[in-house]
N, C-alpha and C positions, 0 to 999 in steps of 0.2 A: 462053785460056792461063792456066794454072796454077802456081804457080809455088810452092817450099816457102819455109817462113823460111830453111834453110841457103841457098839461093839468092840469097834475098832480102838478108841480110844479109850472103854475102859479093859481091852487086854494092854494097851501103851501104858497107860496108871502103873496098873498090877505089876508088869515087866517092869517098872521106875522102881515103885516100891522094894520088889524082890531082890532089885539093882542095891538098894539103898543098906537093906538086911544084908546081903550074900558081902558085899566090901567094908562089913561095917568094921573087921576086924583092922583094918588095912588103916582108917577113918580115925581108928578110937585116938590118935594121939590130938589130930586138930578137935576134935570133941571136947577134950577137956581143957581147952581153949572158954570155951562155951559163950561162943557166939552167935547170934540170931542169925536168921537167914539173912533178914535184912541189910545186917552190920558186916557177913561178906559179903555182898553186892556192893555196899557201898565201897567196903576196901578194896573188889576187884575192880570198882568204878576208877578210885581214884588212883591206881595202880594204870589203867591204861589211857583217862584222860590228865594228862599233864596240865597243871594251871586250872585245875576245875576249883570250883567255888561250893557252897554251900547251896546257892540260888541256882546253879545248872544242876546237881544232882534234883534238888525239889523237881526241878522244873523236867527233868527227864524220868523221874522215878515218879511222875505226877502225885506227891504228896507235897504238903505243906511244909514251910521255910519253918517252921515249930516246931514239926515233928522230924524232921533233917539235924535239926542244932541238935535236939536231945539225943539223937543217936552219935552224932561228932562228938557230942561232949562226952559220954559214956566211952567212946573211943579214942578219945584224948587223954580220957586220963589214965587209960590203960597202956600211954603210948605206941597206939596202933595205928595213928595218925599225927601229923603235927600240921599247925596254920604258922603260913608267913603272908606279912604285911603284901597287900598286890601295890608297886610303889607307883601305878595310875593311879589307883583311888583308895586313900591309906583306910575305908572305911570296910572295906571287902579284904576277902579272908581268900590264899591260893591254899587250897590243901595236898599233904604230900603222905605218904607212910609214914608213919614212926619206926624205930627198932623193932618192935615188938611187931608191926605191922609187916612189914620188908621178911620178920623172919615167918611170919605166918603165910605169905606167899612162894615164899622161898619152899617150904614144905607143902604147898599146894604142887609146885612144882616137882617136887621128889616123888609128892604122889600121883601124878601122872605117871612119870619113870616108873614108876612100879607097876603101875595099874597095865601098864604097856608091856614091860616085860611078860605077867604073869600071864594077862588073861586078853589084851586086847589084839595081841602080835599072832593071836591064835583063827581069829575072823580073818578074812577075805579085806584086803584093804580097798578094794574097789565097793563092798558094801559099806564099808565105814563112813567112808566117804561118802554113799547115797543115803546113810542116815543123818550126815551132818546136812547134805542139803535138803532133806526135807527139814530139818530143824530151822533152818536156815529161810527157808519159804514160810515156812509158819513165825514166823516172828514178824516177817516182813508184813503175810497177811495182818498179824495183831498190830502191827506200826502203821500201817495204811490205815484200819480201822479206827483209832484213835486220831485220827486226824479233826 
């Protein structure tokens, strides 16, 4: 049986989706957080590049340096974020976590530990790992294509 990528991809959706419903109980505490998708990308951004800026996230999340402040600043003042002076060029901005931010990864963290004990330690760990690499290829393809 043969199957096309449109197929293929929207049984991949559907199984995201049902992913998304089936853990949502596990989910509900950072939920009421209530933060965009955006606003964690950005915190997991600035969670693993140390000394990022304002101007590398735009420029890596190809959005505009406008539309980057308005989400720093909505998360600044929620202390989920802090700016310190970069002492090269006192005009740029290094951003870090805030409290609030530190502890919402911190519980991103827990929820892995859970997500692992309950349901993930139950799969085959050699598949796990051929769905991280295809995830993994596919990003790459989307990062070559934007080039």
């Amino acid at each position: 049986m043969s199957l096309s990528y449109k197929e293929i991809i929207r049984r991949m959706n559907e199984a995201y989706e049902e992913f998304g419903i089936l853990i949502s109980q596990e989910t509900k505490k950072l939920d009421e957080l209530d933060l965009t998708i955006q606003q964690e990308y950005m915190l997991s951004y600035i969670q693993k590049n140390k000394q990022t800026t304002a101007n590398d996230i735009a420029a890596d999340f190809s959005i505009s340096k406008s539309a980057v402040s308005q989400v720093l600043s909505k998360l600044e003042k929620r202390d989920m974020i802090t700016k310190q002076v970069n002492p090269s060029n006192k005009r740029e901005y290094f951003l870090a976590l805030g409290n609030n931010g530190q502890e919402y990864m911190d519980s991103l963290k827990q929820l892995d530990e859970i997500l692992i004990d309950k349901y993930y330690s139950k799969i085959d760990l050699n598949e796990l790992h051929q769905m991280t690499e295809t995830m993994v290829k596919i990003n790459n393809v989307i990062r070559e294509q934007k080039k």
